[in-house]
C-alpha positions as a Python dict, from the first residue, in 0.01 Angstrom:
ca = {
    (1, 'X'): (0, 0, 0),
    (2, 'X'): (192, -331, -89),
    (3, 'X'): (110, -658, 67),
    (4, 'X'): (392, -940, 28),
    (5, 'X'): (343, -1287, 99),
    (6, 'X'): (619, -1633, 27),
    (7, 'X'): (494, -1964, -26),
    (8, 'X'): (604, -2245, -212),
    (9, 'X'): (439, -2501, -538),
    (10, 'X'): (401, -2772, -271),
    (11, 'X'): (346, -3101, -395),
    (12, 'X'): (152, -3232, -125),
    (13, 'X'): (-78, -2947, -215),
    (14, 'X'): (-116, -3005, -525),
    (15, 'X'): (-156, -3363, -495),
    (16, 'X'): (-443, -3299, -283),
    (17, 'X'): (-624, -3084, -483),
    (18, 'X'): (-540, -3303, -760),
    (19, 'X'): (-746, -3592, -580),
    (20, 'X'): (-998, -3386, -525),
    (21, 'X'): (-1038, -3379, -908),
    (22, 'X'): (-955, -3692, -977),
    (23, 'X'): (-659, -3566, -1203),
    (24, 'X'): (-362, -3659, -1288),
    (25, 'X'): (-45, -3412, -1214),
    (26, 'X'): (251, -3386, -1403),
    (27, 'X'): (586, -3193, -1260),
    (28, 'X'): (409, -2805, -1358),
    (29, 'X'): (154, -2634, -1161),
    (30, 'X'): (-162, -2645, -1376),
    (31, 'X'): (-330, -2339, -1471),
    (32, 'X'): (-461, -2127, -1170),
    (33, 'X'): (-361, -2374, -940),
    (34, 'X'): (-149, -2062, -767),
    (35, 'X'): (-467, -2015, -592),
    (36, 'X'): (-408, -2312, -349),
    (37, 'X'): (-104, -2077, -241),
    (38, 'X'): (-77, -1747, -112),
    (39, 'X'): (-363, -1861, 188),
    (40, 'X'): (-467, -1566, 416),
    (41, 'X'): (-439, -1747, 769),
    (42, 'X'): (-667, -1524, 929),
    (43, 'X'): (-786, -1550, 1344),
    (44, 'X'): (-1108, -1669, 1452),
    (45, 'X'): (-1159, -1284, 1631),
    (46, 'X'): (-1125, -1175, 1274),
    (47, 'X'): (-1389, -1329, 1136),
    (48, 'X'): (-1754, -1232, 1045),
    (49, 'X'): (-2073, -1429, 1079),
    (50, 'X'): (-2031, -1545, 716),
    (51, 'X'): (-1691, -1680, 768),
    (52, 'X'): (-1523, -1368, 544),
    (53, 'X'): (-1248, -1181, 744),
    (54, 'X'): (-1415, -899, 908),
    (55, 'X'): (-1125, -683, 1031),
    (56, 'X'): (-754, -674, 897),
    (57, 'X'): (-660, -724, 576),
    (58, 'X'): (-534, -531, 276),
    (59, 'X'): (-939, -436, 224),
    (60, 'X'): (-1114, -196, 487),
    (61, 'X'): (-1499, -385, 538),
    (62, 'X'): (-1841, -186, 526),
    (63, 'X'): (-2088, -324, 764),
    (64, 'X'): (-2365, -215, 534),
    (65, 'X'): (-2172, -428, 230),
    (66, 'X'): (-2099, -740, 402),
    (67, 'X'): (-2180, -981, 158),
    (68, 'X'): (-1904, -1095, -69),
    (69, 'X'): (-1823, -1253, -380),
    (70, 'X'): (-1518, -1355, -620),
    (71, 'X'): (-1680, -1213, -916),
    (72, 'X'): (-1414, -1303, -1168),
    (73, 'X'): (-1083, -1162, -1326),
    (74, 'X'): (-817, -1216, -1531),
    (75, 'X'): (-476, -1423, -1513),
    (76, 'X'): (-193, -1373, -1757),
    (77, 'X'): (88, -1659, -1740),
    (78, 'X'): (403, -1562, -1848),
    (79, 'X'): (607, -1840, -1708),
    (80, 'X'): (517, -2246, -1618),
    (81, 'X'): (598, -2289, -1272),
    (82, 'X'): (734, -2625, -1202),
    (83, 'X'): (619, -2783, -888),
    (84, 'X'): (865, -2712, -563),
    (85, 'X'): (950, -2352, -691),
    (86, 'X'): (962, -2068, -419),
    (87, 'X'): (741, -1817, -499),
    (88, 'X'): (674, -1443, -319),
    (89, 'X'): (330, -1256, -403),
    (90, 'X'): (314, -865, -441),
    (91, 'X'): (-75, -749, -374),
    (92, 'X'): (-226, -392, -407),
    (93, 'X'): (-575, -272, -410),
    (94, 'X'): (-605, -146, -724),
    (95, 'X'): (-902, 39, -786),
    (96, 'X'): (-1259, 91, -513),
    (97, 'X'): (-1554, 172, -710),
    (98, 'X'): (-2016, 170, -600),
    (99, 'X'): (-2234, 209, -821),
    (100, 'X'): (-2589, 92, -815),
    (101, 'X'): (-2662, -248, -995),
    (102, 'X'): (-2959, -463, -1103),
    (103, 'X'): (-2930, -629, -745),
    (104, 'X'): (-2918, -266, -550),
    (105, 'X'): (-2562, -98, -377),
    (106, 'X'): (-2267, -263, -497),
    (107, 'X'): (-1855, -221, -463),
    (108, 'X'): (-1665, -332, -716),
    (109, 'X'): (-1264, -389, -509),
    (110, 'X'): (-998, -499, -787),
    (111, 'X'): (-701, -637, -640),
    (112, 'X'): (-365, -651, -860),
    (113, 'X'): (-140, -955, -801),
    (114, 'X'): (248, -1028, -933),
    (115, 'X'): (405, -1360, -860),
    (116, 'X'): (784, -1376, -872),
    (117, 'X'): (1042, -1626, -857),
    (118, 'X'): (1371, -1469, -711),
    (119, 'X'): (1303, -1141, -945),
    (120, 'X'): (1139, -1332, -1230),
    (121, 'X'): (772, -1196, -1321),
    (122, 'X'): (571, -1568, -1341),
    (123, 'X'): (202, -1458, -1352),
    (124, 'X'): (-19, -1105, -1340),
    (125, 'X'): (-331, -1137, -1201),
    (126, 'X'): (-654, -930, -1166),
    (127, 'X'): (-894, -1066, -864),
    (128, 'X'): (-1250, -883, -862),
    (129, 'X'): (-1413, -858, -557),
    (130, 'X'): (-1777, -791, -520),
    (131, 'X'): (-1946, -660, -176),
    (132, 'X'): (-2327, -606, -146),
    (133, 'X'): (-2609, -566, 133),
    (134, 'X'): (-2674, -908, 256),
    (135, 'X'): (-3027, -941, 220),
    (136, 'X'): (-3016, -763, -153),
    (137, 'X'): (-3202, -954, -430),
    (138, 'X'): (-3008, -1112, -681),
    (139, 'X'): (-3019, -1044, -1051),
    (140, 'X'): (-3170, -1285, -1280),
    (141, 'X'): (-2982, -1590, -1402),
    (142, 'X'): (-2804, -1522, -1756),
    (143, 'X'): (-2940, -1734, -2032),
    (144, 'X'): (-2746, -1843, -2337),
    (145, 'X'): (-2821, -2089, -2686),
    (146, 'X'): (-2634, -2379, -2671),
    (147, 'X'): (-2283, -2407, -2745),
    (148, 'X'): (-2242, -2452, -3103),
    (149, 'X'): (-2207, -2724, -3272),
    (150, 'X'): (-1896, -2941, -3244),
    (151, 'X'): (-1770, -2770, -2906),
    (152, 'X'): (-1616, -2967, -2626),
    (153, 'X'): (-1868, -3091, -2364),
    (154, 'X'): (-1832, -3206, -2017),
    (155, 'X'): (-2040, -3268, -1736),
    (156, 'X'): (-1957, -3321, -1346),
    (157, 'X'): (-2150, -3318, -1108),
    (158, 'X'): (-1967, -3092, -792),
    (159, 'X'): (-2128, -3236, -449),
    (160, 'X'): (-2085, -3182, -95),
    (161, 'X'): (-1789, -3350, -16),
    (162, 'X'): (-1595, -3135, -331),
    (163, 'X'): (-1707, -2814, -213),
    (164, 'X'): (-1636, -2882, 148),
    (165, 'X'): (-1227, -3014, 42),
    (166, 'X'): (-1179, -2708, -171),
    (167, 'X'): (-1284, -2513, 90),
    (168, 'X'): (-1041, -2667, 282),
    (169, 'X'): (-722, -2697, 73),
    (170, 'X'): (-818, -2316, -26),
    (171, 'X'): (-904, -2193, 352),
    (172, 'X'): (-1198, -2036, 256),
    (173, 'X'): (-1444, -2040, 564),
    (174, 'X'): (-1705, -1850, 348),
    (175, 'X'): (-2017, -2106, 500),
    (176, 'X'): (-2222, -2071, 193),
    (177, 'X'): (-1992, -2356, 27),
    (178, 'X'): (-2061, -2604, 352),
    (179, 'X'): (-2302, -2499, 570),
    (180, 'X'): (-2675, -2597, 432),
    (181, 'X'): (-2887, -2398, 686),
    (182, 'X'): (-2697, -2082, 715),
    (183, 'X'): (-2700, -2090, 307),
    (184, 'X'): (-3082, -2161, 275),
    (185, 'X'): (-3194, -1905, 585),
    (186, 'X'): (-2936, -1613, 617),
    (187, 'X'): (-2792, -1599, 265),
    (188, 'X'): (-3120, -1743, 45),
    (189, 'X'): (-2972, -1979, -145),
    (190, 'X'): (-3165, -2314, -277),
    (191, 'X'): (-2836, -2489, -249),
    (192, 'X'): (-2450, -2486, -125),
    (193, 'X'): (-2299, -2263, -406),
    (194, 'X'): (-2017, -2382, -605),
    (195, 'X'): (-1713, -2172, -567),
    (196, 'X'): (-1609, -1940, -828),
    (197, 'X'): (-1257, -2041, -829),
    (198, 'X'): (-1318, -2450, -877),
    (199, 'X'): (-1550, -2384, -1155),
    (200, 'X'): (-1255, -2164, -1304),
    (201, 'X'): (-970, -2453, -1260),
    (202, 'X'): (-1227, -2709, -1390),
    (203, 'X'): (-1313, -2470, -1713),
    (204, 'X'): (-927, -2520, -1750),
    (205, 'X'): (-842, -2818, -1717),
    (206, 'X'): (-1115, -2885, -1979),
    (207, 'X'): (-936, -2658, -2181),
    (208, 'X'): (-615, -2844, -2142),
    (209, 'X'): (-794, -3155, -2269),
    (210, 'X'): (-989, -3004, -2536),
    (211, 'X'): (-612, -2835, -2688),
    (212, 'X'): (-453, -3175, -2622),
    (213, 'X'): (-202, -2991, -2349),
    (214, 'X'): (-142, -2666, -2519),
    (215, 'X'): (-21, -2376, -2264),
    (216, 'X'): (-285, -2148, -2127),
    (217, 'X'): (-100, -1782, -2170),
    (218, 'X'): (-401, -1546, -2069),
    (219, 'X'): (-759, -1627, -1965),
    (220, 'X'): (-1031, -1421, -1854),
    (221, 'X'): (-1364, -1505, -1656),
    (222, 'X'): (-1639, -1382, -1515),
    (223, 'X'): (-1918, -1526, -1263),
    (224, 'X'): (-2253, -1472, -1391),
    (225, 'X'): (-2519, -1694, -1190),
    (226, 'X'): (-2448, -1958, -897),
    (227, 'X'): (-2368, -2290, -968),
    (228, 'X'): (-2513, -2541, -704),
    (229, 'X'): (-2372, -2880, -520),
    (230, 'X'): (-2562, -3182, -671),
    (231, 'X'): (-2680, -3013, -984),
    (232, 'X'): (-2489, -3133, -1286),
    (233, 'X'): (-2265, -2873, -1422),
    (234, 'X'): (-2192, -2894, -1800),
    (235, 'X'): (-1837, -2726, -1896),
    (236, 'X'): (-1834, -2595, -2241),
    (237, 'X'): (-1520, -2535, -2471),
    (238, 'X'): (-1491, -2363, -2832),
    (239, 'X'): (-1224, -2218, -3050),
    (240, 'X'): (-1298, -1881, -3196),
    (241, 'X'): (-1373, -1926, -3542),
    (242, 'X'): (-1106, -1681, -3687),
    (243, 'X'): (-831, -1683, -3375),
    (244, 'X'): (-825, -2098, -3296),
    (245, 'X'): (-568, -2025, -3035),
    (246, 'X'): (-868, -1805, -2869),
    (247, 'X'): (-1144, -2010, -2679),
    (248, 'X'): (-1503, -1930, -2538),
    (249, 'X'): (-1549, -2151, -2214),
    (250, 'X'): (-1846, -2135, -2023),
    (251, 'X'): (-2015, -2365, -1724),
    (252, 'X'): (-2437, -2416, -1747),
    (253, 'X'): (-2678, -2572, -1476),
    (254, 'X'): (-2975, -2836, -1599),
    (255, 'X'): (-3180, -2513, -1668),
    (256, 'X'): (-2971, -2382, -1900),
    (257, 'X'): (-2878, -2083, -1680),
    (258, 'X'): (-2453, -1983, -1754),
    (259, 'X'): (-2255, -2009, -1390),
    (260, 'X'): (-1936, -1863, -1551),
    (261, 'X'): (-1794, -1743, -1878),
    (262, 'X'): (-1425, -1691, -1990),
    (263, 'X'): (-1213, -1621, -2249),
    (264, 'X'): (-841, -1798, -2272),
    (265, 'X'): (-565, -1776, -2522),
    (266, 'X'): (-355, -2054, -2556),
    (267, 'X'): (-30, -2196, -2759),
    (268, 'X'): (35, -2498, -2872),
    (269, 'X'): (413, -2508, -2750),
    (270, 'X'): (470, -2497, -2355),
    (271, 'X'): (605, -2145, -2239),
    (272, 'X'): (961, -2198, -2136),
}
């Protein structure tokens, strides 16, 4: 089945987001910024005591798999969208797969989304979903060396107030980003998590200032631990060594652990 949504590149939107970040905006939407758009304005009546939609939707829930997670995916850009455009979004579940992982039951739901304008094909997307018991144990952070020498460094520092606009500008109720004490004693966090999709958009926006501006044409990226608000999060950036327009990107917490990893090809002329 086929789920269709319109929206438009508002700049409002994007100027919110934008000082958020304390960024500057030019007249294109920046790489993955689509996800501001697109919104799923779901009822109160439909929501579950995580803040997740419980009922509707293009995905069917499992009580016994109500904890989820934007585990990662992959974006492929075929077209720069200036700001204003009009923009319709085709969705389909793609694939529904369990299997057992390190951290017990888990369903793997890959959603497949085109994004036109009029009948122009702008970007392909992959969104994977994970769902898992709610009280499951999670698997062990993922440790890496340190980026090697001469990559691109940055550190920020997401807090409170970050997590809690994204939320907003992204209408994600998921309470894990905001609310401390349902985090700490229903989910078993230490912290408010950072969201999968802001450490994304920050991973490329570094990118764009590591390449000077070149054009992001495919990237790739994965969640691999939780990042934390008011833990400094260090964004790392390096050109593979035999394809320069191919870069490794990854985000690390103070203990070394890797929050995310991607993989992005870029070009240094903008995509017309």
């Amino acid at each position: 089945m086929m789920f269709e949504q319109t929206d438009y590149a508002s700049a409002d939107v994007v100027a919110r987001l934008a000082a958020c970040l304390d960024m500057q905006v030019g007249e294109n939407l920046p790489p993955l910024w689509h996800w501001l758009l697109f919104l799923d304005p779901a009822p109160a009546s439909a929501l579950g005591p995580d803040g997740h939609r419980a009922s509707g939707g293009p995905i069917r829930p499992d009580p016994e798999l109500p904890a989820r997670m934007w585990a990662g995916g992959s974006v492929q850009f075929h077209k720069i969208i200036p700001i204003g455009t009009q923009l319709r979004r085709a969705t389909r579940v793609e694939s529904i797969t369990e299997r057992q992982g390190r951290s017990g039951k888990l369903r793997f739901v890959t959603l497949q989304h085109s994004i036109f304008a009029n009948t122009e094909l702008l970007i392909e997307e992959h969104q994977n979903l994970v769902y898992r018991a709610a009280t499951a144990p999670r698997a062990p952070a993922l440790q890496a060396p340190a980026a090697p020498s001469g990559a691109f460094l940055h550190t920020i520092t997401p807090d409170e107030i970050l997590l809690f606009r994204f939320s907003a500008l992204t209408y994600n109720a998921h309470r894990i980003h905001y609310d401390l004490p349902y985090t700490t004693t229903v989910e078993h966090y230490p912290g408010l998590v950072v969201h999968g999709p802001l450490q994304a958009i920050l991973l490329a926006s570094h990118l764009n200032t590591a390449t000077q501006g070149a054009t992001i044409r495919h990237f790739d990226y994965r969640g691999q631990s939780p990042a934390f608000a008011g833990r400094p999060l260090q964004l790392e950036a390096w050109p593979n060594a035999e394809n320069p327009a191919t870069w490794h990107l990854q985000t690390r917490d103070p203990s070394g652990a890797i929050c995310m990893t991607a993989e992005a090809t870029t070009e240094a002329e903008p995509a017309k």
